[in-house]
Each structure stands twice: as C-alpha cells, then as structure tokens.
ROSEKE-897720 format. One line per 10 residues: number of its first residue (from 1); for each residue x, y, z of N, C-alpha, C, O, CB. Coordinates in pm, whole numbers. Atoms other than C-alpha are relative to their C-alpha. Glycine has a CB too. Example, Ala and Ser with C-alpha at 12.3 -4.5 7.8 and 13.67 -1.06 7.14 Angstrom:
2
1	89 -119 0 1230 -450 780 90 120 0 194 118 66 -99 3 125 ~ -82 -119 -6 1367 -106 714 -77 109 73 -26 220 90 41 46 -142
//
This chain:
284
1	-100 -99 -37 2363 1285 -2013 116 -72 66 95 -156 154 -59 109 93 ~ -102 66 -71 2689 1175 -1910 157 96 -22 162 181 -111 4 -167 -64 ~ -126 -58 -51 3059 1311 -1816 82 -25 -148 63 -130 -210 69 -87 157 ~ -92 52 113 3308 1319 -2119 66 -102 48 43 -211 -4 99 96 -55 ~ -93 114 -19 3540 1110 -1969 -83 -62 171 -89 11 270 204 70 6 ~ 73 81 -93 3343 861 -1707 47 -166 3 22 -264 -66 -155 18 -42 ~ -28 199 -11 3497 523 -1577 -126 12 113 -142 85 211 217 -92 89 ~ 103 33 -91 3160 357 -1454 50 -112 92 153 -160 45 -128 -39 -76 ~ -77 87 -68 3244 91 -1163 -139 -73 33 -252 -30 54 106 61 125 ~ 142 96 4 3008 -184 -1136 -72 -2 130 -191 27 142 31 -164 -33
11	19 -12 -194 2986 -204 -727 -88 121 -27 -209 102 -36 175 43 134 ~ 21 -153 -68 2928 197 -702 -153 14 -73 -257 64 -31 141 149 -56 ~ 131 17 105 2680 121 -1020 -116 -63 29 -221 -2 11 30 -68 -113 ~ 87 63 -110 2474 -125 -835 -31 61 131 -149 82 159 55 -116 35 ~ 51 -111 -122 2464 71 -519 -111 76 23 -211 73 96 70 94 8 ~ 54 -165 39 2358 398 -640 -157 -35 -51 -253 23 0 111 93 -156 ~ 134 50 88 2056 246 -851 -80 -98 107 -196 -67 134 49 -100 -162 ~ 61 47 -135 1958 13 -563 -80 78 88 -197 55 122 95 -38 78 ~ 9 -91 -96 1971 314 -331 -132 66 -63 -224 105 9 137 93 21 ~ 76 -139 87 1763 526 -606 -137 -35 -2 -239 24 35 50 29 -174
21	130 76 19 1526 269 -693 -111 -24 123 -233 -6 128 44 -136 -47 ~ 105 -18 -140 1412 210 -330 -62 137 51 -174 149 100 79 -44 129 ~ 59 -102 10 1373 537 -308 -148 72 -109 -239 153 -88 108 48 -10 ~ 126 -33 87 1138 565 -608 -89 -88 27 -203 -44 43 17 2 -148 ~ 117 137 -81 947 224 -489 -88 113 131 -196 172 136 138 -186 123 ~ 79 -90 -83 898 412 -184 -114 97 20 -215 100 92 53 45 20 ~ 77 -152 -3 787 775 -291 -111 -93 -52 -212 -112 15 60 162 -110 ~ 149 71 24 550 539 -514 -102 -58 133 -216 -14 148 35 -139 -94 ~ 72 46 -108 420 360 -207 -75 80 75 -189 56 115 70 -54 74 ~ 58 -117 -63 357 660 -47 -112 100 -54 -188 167 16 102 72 21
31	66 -89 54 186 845 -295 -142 -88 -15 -249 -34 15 76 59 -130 ~ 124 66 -3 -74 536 -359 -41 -52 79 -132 -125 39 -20 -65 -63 ~ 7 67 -167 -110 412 -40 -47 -125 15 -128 -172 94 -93 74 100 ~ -21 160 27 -58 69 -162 108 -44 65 219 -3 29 21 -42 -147 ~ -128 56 -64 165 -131 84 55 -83 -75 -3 -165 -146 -13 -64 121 ~ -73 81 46 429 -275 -23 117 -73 79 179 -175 50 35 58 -94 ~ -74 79 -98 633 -340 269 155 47 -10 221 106 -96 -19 -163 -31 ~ -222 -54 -13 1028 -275 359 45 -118 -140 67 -64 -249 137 -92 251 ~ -3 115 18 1087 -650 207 -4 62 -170 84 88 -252 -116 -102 82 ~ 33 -19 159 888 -561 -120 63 98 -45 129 68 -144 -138 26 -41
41	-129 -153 48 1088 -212 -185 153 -81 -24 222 -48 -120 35 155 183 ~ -130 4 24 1404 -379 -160 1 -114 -110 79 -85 -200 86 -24 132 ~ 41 90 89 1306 -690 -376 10 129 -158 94 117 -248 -178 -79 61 ~ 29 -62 102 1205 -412 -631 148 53 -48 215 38 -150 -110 103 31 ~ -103 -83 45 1473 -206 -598 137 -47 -63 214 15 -135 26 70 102 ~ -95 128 21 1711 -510 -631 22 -17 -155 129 -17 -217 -71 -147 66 ~ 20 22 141 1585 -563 -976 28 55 -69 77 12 -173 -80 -12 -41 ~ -44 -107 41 1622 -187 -1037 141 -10 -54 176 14 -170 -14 86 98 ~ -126 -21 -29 1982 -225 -938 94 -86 -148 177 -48 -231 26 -66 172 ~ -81 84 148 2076 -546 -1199 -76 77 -93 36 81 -143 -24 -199 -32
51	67 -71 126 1873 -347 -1477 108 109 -32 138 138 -148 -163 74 32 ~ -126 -87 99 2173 -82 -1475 68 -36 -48 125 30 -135 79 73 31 ~ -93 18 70 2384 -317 -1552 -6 16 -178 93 22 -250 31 -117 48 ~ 3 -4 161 2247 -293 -1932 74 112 -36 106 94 -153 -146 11 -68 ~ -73 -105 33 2428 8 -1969 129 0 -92 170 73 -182 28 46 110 ~ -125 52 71 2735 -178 -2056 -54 -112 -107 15 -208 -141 115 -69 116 ~ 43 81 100 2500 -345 -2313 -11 128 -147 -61 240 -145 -162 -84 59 ~ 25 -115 80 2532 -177 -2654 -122 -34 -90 -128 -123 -176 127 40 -84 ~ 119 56 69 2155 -141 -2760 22 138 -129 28 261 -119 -177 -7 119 ~ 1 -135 112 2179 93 -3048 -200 5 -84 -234 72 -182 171 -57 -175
61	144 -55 54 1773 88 -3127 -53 54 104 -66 -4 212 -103 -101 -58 ~ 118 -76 -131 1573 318 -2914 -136 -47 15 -196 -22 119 -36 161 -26 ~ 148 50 -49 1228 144 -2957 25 -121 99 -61 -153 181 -102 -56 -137 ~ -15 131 -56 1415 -187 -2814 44 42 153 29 -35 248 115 -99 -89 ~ -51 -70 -123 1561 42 -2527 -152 38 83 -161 44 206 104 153 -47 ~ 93 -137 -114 1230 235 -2405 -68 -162 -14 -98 -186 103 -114 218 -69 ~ 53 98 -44 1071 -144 -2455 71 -91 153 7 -112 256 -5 -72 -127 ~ -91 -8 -151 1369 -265 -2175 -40 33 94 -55 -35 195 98 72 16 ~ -7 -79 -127 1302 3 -1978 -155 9 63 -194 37 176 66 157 -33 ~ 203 62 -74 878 -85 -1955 7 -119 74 -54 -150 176 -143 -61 -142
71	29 125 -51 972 -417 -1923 67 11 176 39 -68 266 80 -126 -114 ~ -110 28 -115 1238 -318 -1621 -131 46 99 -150 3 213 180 108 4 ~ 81 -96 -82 960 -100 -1495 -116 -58 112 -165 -39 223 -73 89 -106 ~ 163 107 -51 678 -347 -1448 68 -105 40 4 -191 101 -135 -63 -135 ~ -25 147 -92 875 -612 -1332 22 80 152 -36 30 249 176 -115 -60 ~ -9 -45 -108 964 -401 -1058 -101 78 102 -95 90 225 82 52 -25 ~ 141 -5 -97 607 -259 -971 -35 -171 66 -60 -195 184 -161 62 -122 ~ 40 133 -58 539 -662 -956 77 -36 108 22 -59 216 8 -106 -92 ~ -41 109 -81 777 -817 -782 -27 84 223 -49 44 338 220 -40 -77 ~ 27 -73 -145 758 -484 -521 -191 30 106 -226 39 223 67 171 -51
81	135 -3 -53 388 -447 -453 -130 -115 -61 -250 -97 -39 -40 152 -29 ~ 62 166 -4 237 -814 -567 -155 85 -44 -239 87 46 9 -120 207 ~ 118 -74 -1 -65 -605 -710 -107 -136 -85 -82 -226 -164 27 174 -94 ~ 124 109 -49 -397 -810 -690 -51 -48 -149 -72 -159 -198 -152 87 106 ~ 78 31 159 -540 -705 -1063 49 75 -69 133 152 -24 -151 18 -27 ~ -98 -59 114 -432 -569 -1386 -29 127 51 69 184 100 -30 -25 -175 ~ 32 -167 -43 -608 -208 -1290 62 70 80 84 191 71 -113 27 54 ~ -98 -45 -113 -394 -215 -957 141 43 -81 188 153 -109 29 -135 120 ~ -135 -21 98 -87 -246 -1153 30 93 -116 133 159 -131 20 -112 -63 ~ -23 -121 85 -144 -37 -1437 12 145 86 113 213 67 -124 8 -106
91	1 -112 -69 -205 254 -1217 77 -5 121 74 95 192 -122 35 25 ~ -111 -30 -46 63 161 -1007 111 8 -90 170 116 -85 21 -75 88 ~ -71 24 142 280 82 -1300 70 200 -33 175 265 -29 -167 -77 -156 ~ 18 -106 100 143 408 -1473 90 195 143 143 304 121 -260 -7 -59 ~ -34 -129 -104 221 644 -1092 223 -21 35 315 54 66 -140 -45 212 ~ -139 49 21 570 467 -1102 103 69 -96 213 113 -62 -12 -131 -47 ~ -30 -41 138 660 579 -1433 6 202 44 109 267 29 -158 -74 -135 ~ 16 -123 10 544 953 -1359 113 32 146 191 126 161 -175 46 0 ~ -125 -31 -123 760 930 -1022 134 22 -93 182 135 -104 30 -158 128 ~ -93 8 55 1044 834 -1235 63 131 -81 179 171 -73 -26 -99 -60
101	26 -85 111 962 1112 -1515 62 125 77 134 210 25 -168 9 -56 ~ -15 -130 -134 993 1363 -1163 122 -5 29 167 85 100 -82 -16 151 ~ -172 58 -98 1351 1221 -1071 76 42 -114 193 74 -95 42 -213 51 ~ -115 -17 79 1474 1287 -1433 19 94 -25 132 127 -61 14 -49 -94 ~ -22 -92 38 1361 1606 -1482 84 74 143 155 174 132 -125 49 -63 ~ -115 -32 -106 1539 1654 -1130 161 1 -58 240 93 -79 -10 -121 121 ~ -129 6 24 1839 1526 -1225 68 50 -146 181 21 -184 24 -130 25 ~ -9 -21 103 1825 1674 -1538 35 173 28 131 219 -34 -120 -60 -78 ~ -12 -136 -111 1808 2059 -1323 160 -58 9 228 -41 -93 -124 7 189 ~ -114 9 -94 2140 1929 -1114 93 -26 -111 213 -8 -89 -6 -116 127
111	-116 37 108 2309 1825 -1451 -2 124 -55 115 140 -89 -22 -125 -115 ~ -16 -92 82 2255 2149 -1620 6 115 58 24 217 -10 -78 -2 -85 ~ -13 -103 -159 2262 2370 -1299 130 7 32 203 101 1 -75 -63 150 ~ -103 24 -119 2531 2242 -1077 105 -46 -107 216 4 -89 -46 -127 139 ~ -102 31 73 2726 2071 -1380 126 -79 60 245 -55 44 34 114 -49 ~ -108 102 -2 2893 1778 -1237 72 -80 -130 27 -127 -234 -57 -98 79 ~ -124 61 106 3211 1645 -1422 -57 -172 -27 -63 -229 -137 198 4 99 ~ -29 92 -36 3143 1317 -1266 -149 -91 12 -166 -176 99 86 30 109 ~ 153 40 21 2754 1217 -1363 -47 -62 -177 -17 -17 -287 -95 164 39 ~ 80 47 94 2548 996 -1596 -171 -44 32 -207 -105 132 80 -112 -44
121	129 41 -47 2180 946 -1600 -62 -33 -137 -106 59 -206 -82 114 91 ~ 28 29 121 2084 755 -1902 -87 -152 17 -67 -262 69 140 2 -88 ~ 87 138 24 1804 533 -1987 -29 -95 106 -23 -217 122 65 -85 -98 ~ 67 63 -142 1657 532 -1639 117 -69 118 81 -135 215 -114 -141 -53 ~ -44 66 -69 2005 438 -1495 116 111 13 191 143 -80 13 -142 -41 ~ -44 -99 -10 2167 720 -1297 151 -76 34 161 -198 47 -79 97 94 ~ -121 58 -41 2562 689 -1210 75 130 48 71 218 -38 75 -88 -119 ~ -12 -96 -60 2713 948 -991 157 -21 69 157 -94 168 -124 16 86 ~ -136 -9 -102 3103 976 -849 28 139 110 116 225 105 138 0 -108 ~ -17 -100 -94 3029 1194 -539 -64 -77 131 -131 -180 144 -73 147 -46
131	-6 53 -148 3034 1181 -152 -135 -34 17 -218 44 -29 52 105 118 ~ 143 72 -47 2720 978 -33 -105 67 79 -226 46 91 28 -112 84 ~ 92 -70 -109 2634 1230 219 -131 83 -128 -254 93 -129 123 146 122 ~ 81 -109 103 2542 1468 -111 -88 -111 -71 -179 -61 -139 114 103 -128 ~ 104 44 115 2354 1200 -297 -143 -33 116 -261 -15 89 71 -175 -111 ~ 127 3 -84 2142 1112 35 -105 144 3 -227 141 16 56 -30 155 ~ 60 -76 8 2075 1475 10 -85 51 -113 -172 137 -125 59 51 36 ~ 90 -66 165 1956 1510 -342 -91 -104 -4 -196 -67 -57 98 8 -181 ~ 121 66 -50 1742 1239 -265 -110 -25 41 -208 -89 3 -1 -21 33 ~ 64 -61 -139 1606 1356 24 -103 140 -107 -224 155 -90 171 84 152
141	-5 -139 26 1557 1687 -172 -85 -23 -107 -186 47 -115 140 76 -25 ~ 93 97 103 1401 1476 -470 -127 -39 51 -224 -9 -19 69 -138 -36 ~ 140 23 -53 1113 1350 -256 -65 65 49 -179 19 55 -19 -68 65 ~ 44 -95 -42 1024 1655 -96 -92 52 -157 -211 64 -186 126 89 70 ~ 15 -75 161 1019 1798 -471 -122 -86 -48 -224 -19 -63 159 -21 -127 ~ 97 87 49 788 1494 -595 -106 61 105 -170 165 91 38 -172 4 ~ 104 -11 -105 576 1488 -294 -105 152 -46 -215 167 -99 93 15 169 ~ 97 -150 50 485 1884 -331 -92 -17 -104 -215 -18 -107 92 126 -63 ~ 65 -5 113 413 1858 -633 -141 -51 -22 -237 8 -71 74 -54 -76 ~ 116 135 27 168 1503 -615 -86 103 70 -197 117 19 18 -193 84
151	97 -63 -76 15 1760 -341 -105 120 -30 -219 150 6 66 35 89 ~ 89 -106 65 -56 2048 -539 -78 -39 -96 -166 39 -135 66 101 -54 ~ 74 18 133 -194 1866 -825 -165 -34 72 -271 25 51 81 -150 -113 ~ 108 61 -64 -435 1643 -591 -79 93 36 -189 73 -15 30 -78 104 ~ 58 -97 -13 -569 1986 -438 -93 80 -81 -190 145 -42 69 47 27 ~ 34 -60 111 -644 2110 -765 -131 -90 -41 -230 -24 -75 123 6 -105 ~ 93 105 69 -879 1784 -875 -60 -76 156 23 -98 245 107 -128 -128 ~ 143 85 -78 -1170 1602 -627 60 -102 38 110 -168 -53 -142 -51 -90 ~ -35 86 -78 -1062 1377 -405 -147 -81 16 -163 -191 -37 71 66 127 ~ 103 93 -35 -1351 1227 -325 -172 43 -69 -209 155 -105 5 -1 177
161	110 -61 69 -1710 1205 -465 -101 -126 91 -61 -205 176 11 3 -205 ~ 67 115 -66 -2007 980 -356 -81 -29 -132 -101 46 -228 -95 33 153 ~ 61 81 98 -2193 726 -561 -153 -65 108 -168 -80 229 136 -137 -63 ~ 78 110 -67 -2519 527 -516 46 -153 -18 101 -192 -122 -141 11 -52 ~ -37 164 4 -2460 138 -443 -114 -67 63 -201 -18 136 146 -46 86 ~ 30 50 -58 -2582 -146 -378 57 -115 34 97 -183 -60 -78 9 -23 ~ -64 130 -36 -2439 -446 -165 -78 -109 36 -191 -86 79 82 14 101 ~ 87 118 40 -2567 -782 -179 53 -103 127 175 -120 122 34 -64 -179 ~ -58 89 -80 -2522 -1044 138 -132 -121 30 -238 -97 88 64 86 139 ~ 91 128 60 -2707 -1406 58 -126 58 -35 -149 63 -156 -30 -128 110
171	172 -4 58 -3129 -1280 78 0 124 35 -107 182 16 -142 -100 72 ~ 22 -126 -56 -3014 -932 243 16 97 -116 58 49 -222 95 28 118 ~ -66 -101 57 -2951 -641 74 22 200 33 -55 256 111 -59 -31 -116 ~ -13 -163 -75 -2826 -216 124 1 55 -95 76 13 -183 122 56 90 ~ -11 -82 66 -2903 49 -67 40 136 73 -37 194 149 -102 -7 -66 ~ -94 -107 -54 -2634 338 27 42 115 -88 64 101 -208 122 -62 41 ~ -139 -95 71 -2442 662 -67 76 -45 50 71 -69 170 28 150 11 ~ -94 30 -63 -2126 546 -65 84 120 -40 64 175 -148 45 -133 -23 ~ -103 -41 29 -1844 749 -50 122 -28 -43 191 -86 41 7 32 53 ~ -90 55 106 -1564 695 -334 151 84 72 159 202 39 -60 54 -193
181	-39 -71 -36 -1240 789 -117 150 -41 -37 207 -149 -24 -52 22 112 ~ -138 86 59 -906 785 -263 123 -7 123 239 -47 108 77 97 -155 ~ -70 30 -123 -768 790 89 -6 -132 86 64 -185 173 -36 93 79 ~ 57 144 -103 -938 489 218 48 -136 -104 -16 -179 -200 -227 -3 28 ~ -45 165 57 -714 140 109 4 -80 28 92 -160 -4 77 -42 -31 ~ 3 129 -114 -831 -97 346 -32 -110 -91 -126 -117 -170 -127 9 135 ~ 61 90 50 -788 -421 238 34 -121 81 129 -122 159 26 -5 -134 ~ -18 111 -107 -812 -752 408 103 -75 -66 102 -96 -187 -134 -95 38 ~ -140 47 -31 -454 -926 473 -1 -119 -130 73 -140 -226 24 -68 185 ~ 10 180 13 -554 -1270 367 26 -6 -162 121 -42 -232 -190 -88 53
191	44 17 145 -737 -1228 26 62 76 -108 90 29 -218 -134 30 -11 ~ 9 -121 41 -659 -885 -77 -98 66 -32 -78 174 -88 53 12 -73 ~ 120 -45 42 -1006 -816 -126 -39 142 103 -30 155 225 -109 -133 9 ~ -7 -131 -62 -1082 -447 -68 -119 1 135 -194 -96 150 -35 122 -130 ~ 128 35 -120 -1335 -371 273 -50 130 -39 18 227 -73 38 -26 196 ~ 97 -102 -28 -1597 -147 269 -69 50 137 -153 -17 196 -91 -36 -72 ~ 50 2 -139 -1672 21 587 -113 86 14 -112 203 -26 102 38 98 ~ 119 -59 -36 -2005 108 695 -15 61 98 93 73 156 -79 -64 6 ~ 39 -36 -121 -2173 274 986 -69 -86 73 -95 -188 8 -61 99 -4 ~ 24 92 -68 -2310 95 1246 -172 -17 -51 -205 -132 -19 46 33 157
201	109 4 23 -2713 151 1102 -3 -90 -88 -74 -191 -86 -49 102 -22 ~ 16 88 91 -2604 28 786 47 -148 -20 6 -243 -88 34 57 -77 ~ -79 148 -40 -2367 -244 900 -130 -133 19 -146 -244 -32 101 28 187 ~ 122 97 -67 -2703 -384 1100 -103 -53 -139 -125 -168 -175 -113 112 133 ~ 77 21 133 -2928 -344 777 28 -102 -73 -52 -187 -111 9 97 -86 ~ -35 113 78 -2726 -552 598 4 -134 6 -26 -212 -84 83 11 -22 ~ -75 98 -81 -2603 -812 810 -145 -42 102 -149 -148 163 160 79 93 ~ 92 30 -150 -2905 -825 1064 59 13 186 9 -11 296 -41 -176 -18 ~ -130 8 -132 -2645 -792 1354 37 132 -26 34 188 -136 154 -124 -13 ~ -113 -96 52 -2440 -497 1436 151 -95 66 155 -214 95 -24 197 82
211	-120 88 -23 -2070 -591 1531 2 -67 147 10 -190 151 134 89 -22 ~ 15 64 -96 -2089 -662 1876 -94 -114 50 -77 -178 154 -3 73 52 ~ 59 91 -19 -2362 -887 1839 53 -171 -90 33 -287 -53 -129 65 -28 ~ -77 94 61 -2184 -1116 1602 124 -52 55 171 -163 30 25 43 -108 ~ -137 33 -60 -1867 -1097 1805 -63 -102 149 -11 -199 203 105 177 48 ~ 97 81 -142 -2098 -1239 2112 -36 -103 -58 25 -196 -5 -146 72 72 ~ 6 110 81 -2217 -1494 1883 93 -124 -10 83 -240 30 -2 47 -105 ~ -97 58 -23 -1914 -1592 1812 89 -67 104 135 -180 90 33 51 -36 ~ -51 53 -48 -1747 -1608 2106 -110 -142 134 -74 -228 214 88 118 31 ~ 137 66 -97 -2097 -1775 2300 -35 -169 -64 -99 -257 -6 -179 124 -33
221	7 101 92 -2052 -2053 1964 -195 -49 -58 -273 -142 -79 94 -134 94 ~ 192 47 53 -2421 -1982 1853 52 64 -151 146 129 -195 -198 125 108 ~ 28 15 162 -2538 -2004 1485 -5 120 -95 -117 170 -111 -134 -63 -20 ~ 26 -98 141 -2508 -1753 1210 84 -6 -136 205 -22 -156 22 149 40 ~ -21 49 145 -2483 -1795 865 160 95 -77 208 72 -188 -177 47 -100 ~ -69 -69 55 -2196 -1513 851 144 -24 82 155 -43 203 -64 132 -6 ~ -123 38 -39 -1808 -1570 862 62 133 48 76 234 -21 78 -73 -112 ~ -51 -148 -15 -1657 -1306 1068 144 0 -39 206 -106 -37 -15 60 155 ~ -117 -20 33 -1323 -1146 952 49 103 84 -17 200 124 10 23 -129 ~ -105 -152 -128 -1093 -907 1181 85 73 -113 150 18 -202 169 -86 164
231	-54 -101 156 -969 -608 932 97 54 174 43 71 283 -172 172 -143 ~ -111 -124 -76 -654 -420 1157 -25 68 -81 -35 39 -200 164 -6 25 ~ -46 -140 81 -654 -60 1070 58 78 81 49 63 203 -109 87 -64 ~ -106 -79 -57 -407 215 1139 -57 115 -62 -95 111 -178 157 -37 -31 ~ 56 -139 18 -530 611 1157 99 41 10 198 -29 -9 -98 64 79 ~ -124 -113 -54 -297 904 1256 -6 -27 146 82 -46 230 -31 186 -33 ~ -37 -49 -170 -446 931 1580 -7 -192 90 39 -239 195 -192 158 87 ~ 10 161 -80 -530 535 1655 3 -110 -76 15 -105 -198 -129 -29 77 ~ -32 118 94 -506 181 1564 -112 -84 63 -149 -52 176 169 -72 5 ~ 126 96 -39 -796 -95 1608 -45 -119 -80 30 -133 -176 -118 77 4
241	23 114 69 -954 -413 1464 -128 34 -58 -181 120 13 4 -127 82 ~ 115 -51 5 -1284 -365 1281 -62 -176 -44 17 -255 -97 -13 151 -116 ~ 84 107 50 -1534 -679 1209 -50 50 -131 -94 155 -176 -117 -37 97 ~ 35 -57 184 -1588 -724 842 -57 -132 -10 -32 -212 79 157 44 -145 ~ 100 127 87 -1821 -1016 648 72 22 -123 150 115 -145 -198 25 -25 ~ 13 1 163 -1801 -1115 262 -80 0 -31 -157 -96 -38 35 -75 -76 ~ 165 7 105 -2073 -958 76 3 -55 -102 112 -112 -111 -66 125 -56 ~ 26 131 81 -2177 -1165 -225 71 164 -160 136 132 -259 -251 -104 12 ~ -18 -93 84 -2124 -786 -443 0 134 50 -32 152 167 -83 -14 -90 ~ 24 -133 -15 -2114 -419 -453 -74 31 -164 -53 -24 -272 158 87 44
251	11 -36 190 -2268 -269 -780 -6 192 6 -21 274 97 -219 -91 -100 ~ 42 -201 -34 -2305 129 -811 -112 9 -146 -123 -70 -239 209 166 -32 ~ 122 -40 119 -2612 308 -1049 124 14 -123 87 3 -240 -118 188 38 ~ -44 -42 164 -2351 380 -1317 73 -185 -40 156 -205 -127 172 183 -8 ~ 10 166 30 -2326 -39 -1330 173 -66 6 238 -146 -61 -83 -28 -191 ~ -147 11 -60 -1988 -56 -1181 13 -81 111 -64 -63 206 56 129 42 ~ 48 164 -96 -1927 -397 -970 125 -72 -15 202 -113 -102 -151 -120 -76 ~ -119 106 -35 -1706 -566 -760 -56 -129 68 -146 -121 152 113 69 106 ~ 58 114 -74 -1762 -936 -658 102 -38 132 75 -106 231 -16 -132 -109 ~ -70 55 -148 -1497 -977 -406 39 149 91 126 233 68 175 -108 -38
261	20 -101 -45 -1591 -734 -147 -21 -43 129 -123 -108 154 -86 72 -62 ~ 57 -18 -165 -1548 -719 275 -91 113 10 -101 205 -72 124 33 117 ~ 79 -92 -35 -1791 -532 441 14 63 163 -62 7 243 -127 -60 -33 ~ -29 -9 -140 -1680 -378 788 -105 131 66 -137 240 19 177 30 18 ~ 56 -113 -54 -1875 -205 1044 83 113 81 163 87 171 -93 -49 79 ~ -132 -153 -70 -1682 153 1163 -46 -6 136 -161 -8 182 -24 214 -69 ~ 15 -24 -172 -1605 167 1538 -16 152 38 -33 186 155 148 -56 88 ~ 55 -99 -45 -1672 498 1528 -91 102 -76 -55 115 -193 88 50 48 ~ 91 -23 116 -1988 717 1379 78 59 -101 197 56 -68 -121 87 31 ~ -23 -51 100 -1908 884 1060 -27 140 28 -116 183 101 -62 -59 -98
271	-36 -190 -35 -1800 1290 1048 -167 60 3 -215 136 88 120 110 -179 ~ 72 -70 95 -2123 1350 812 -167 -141 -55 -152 -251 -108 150 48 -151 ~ 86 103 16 -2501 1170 779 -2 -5 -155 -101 -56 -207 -142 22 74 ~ 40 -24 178 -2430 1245 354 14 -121 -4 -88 -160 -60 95 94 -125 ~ -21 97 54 -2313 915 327 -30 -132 66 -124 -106 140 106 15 -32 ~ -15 142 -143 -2309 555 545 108 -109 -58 143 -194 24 -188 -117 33 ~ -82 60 -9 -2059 378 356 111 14 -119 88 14 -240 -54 -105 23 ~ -131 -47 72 -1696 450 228 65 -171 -46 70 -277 16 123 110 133 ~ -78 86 93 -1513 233 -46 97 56 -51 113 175 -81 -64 -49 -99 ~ -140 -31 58 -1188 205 -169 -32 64 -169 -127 44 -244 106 -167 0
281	-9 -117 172 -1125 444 -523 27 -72 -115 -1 -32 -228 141 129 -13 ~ -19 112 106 -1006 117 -710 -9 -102 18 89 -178 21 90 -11 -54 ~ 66 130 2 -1207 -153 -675 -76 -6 -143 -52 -105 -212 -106 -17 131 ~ 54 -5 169 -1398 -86 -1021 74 10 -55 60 16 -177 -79 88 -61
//
C-alpha cells in the first residue's frame, strides 16, 4: 500500500523501520520470554532498518521478494536473540513472523480507516510522513493490540501439563512428575543450558545433598563429586540465586531427552505436592 505521490527519504526511512523493528524484537521478547537484551533488540532492529533500504531495489519476482524478506527475518531473530538450537529459533523465528503478520494487519486497519495521503507499508517495510508523537502512539497502540490478543489465544489452549521423567546424575538417579511450564525459562548464563528446578526432597534424592549442604561443602573446601552452579532468578515479587548441578540427562516416558540439563533446588516449597520438578517447555 502506498500514497500516489510519495517522496521516500532515506534518513526518515531508516528511522521509522529501526524504531518499528525494535519494537517488534521487543513485543517478540516479551511474548517468549526469551531474553534478548536492550543491546540484542537494537542489533536486530539495526538490520531491520538497512533491509528497507531494498525498497529502492526493483525486485519484480515475488517468490525472490517473500525469500528476502525470510532471509531479513531470520537474520534478525539471530543476530537479536543468539538462539542456542535450531528449535529455539524456529519458534522464535516462526512467533516473529506472526508478530509481524499482527503489525500488518494493523497497519493495514489505519491505511484503510484513517487513509493517510502520506503512508507506505510494503514488503515488511513501513514508511510514514507524520508527527512522531502519532507514530509512538500507533505503536504503543500496536502492542497493546498484539499483546491482547497473544493473551486471549494462550487462555484458550493449556499452558501447562505434567510429564513423567527421569534425570540421570553419574550412579544417582530421579524418577519425577515434572511439570512442562511454558512460563518457566530459566536458563544458566554461561552455557545456555536450560535448569530444571526441583523441590528440596527431590533435589536431595538426586544429588544426595540438599542445597545448603553443598554450599557448606563448598565453602568448608570438603570433597564432592558435584560442580556447583549459581542460577540468578527474577519473580514479580523477588529476586535470588538458586544452586543448580549438571545432570548427565533428562528423558520423559514419551522418550523425549535432553542431554544438557542444570538441575536447581527451589528456595521455596512448591504451591502443589502434584509435581516436584518444573522444566522449561523447549528443551525437547
């Protein structure tokens, strides 16, 4: 869609798409609760920004265009959220894409609604000649709009389910319900390897230790065969460090298995005795 008569300006063109793109990095970030960082959003969005310039490229095939616009797509999930494995990426990739899909049929409303003179939004690369205050607001007004939406759908479909597992640490081993939670994305800093957090019964089971006895260990310089790791995590209501190990595996009964797996014990009990230990939703 674009203005009959439209002088595009390269500056205002870069801007706007910069501005837009961090904004869609963002809502993505938010919606998968995959960090990506201030740093990584703008990196992304950066990329976004030179990708409008194709505009002033004349592609006249549309399969070579919507290939462009995958390739613009996924370079910019990469370079913004550094995702660990192909599965991360596709399904960030794939929530990226559907953000995007949300922004056009937005701007696709405000073009056929409001009927600005002075608008183009073509082939993923919007271009807009109006006051800044109004585009922060359609923005603004854009992520609200996404957001709802991601909210009503999620409501509609199972958030969470529990599985049987089992985790493996050198001659030990746990047989658990775990809980599969698509809220829980703890992953340790270092590796990226996702953590699994237990309760303090099962923590011990596994490990032979619960956390405070390993942390005494540690700081006392007596012997145990297990490397401790410090996981930071951030709640609503608090923030804290949790002690985590590297178990050797996770596997679940439907033969689903991750080999690079922390294991942390929870500083505080669990809501509900259904389960004893919660895992991240995409580690399989």
């Amino acid at each position: 869609m674009r203005g009959d008569t439209l002088t595009v300006y390269v500056d205002v063109l870069l801007v706007i798409n910069i501005y837009v793109n961090f904004f869609l990095l963002l809502c993505t970030e938010r919606l998968s609760n995959v960090r990506a960082g201030r740093l990584g959003i703008l990196s992304g969005a950066f990329v976004g920004g030179l990708y409008s310039l194709s505009v002033f490229l004349d592609i006249s095939s549309k399969l070579l265009s919507l290939a462009l616009n995958l390739a613009a797509l996924s370079l910019m999930v990469l370079v913004s959220f550094k995702p660990k494995s192909v599965k991360v990426f596709l399904k960030l990739g794939a929530l990226f894409l559907l953000v995007n899909i949300a922004f056009a049929g937005i701007m696709l409303a405000v073009w056929l609604f409001a009927a600005p003179q002075k608008m183009m939004y073509e082939a993923s690369v919007l271009y807009f000649d109006i006051d800044v205050k109004l585009l922060v607001l359609l923005t603004a007004a854009s992520y609200l709009v996404i957001r709802l939406g991601y909210t009503l759908l999620r409501r509609r479909a199972p958030d969470k389910k529990t599985v049987n597992a089992v985790l493996s640490l050198n001659n030990r081993s746990l047989s658990a319900t775990a809980l599969i939670d698509t809220g829980h994305s703890l992953r340790d800093g270092f590796s990226g390897s996702p953590v699994a957090v237990a309760d303090k019964k099962a923590f011990k089971s596994l490990t032979g230790y619960d956390a405070d006895e390993l942390l005494k260990l540690s700081r006392e310089g007596g012997e145990t065969p297990l490397k401790i790791r410090l996981i930071p995590v951030n709640t609503v209501s608090s923030s804290g460090v949790l002690t985590a190990v590297r178990a050797d595996y996770i596997i679940t009964d439907a033969g689903e298995r991750c080999d690079k797996i922390l294991v942390a014990q929870s500083n505080t009990p669990f809501a509900t005795d259904e389960y004893s230990l919660i895992i991240n939703s995409d580690i399989f």
